[in-house]
Each structure stands twice: as structure tokens, then as C-alpha cells.
C-alpha positions as CSV (number, residue, x, y, z in Angstrom):
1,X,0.0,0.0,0.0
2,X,2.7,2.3,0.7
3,X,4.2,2.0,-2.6
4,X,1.4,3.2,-4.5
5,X,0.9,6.6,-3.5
6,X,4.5,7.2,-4.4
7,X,4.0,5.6,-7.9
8,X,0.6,7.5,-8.3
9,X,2.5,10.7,-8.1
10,X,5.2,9.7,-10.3
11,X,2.3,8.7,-13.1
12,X,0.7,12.2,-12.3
13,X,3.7,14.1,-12.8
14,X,5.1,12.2,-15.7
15,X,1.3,12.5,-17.3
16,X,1.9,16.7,-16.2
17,X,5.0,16.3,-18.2
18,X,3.7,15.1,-21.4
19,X,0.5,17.1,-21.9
20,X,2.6,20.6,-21.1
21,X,4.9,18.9,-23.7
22,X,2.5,18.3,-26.1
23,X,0.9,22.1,-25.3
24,X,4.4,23.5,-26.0
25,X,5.3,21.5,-29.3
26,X,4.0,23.3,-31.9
27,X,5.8,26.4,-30.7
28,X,8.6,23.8,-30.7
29,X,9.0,22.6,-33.9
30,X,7.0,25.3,-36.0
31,X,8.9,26.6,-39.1
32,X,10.0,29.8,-40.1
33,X,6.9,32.1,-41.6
34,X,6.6,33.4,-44.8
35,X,7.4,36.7,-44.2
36,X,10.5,35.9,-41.9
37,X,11.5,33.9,-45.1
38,X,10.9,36.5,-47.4
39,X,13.0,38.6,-45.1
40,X,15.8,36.2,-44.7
41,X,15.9,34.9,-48.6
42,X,14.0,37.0,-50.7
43,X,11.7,34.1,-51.5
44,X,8.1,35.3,-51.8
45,X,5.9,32.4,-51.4
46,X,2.5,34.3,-52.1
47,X,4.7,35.8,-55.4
48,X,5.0,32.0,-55.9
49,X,1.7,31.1,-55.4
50,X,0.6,33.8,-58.0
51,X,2.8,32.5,-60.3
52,X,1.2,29.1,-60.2
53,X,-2.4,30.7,-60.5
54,X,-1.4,32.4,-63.7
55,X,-0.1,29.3,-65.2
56,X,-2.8,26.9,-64.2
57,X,-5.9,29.1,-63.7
58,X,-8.5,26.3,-63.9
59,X,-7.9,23.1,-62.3
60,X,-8.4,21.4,-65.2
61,X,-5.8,18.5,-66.2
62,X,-2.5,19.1,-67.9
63,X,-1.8,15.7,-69.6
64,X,1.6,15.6,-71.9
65,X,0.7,16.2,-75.6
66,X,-2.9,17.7,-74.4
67,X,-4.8,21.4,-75.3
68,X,-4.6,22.3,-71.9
69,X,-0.5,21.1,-71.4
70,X,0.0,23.4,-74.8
71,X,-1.9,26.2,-72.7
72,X,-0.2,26.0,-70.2
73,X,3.6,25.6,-71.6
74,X,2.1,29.1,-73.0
75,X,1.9,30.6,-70.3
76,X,4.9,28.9,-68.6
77,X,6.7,30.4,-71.4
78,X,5.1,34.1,-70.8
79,X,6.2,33.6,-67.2
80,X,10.1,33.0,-68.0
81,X,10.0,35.3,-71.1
82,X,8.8,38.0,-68.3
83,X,11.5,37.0,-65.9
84,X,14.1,38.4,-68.8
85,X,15.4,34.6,-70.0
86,X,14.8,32.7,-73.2
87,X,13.7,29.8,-72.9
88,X,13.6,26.9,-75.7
89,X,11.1,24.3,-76.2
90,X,13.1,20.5,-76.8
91,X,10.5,18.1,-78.3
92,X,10.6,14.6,-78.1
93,X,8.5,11.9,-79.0
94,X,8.6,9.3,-75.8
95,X,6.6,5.7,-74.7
96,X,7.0,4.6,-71.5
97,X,5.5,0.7,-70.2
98,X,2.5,0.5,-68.2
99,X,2.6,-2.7,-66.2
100,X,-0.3,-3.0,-64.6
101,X,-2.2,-3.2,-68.1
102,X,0.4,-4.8,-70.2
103,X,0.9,-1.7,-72.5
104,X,2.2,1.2,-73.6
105,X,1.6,5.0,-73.3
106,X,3.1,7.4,-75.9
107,X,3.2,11.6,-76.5
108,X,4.8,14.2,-77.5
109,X,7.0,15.6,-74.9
110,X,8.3,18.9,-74.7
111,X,10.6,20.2,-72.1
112,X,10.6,24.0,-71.8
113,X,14.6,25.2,-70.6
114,X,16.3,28.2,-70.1
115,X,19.5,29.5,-68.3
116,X,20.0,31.6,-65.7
117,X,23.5,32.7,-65.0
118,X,26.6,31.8,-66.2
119,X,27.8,28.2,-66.8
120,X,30.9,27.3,-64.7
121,X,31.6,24.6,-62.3
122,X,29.0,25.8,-60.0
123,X,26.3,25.0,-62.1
124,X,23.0,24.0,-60.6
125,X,19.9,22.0,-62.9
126,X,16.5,22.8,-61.2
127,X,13.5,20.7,-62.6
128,X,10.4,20.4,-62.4
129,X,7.4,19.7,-64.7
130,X,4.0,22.0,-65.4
131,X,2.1,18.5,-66.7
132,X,-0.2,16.7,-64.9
133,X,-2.1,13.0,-65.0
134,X,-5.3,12.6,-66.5
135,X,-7.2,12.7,-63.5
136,X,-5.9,15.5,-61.7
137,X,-4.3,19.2,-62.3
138,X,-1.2,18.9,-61.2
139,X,-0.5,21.7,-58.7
140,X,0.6,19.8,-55.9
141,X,2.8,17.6,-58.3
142,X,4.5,19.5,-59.3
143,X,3.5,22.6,-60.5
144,X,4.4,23.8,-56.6
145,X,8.0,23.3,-57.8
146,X,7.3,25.2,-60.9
147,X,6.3,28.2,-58.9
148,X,9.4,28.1,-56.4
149,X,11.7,27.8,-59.0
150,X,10.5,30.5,-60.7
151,X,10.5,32.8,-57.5
């Protein structure tokens, strides 16, 4: 009997523990904001975010070799042409295998480039793509990555 008062208290303060834990992680572990990054980096995420809007303004799909992936190249295109680059279009005609259905899927890629900065040893690639699947838009995957690399 005398051990579990002693044990009790251990359990309350250990429970104390982990809810003011819990209360305090999000202040914790919580990322920078955007403005602090803006401040820090010059990276403006709602810039970002604009530039993704103007490029995709419907959520309609983007699938390679579609009306709405030529669209939007269009106005990926405006976007870098505004920046002050040149960017080139590479076309290639490209199948991949689909497994699960024993086939093939085919289209007409094209791959929008352009350079920023000089070459040198330094050099970075960034990619990302502005098409989407046939069921979806595209925005998280990757068109996100179109609009950061852009800002």
C-alpha cells in the first residue's frame, strides 16, 4: 500500500510532463513564416503562389501532348519570357510501359529550358514539370515546384 501513493504521483507528474509537452510542441517545432522567409531569402511564397495561379488558372488537367499542357507551356513560357530569360522548347517523341495493363503509353514531350546565370563549375539543374495526370491538375505535383523555382 505504501508503494502506491509514491507511484501515483510519479504517473501524475510524468502525465503533467507530457500534456505541457505536447501544449508546447507546436511552438517547438514550428517553421519559419513566410514573411520571416521572405525577409531572410527574398523568396516570396505568395509571389509563388501567384505565379502558379497564372499558369494553371483552372484546375483542369494538364496531360503531356494535351490542349490544356500546350496552354499552359504558353503561359509557362510568358512567365520565364517575363523574368528576362529565353527559354527553348526540346520536343521529343517518348513511350513509356505500363505494367499494370500490359501496354504502352506514348506523347509528344516537350521540355521548356532556359539559363540563368553563367555556366561554370558551380552550375546548378533545377527541374520540375508543369504537366499533370489525367485525373488530376497537377498543382501539388509539381507545379508547386514550378512556382518556387521560378520565385
Amino acid at each position: 500500500m505504501q508503494l502506491i501513493w509514491p507511484l501515483r504521483l510519479l504517473f501524475l507528474i510524468t502525465a503533467a510532463a507530457l500534456l505541457l509537452a505536447l501544449a508546447l510542441a507546436p511552438g517547438l517545432v514550428r517553421g519559419p513564416s513566410a514573411q520571416e522567409v521572405l525577409v531572410r531569402t527574398g523568396f516570396d511564397a505568395a509571389r509563388a503562389l501567384a505565379t502558379i495561379e497564372r499558369i494553371a488558372p483552372t484546375p483542369l488537367p494538364a496531360p503531356v501532348d494535351s490542349p490544356e499542357g500546350d496552354a499552359r507551356r504558353a503561359r509557362l513560357i510568358t512567365e520565364i519570357t517575363g523574368l528576362g530569360y529565353q527559354p527553348v522548347v526540346h520536343e521529343d517523341f517518348v513511350c513509356r510501359g505500363a505494367v499494370r495493363w500490359n501496354g504502352a503509353s506514348c506523347g509528344l514531350v516537350r521540355n521548356v529550358l532556359f539559363e540563368a546565370g553563367p555556366p561554370g563549375p558551380a552550375t546548378v539543374m533545377i527541374a520540375a514539370h508543369y504537366d499533370s495526370v489525367g485525373a488530376g491538375p497537377g498543382i501539388a505535383d509539381d507545379l508547386a515546384g514550378v512556382g518556387a523555382m521560378l520565385e
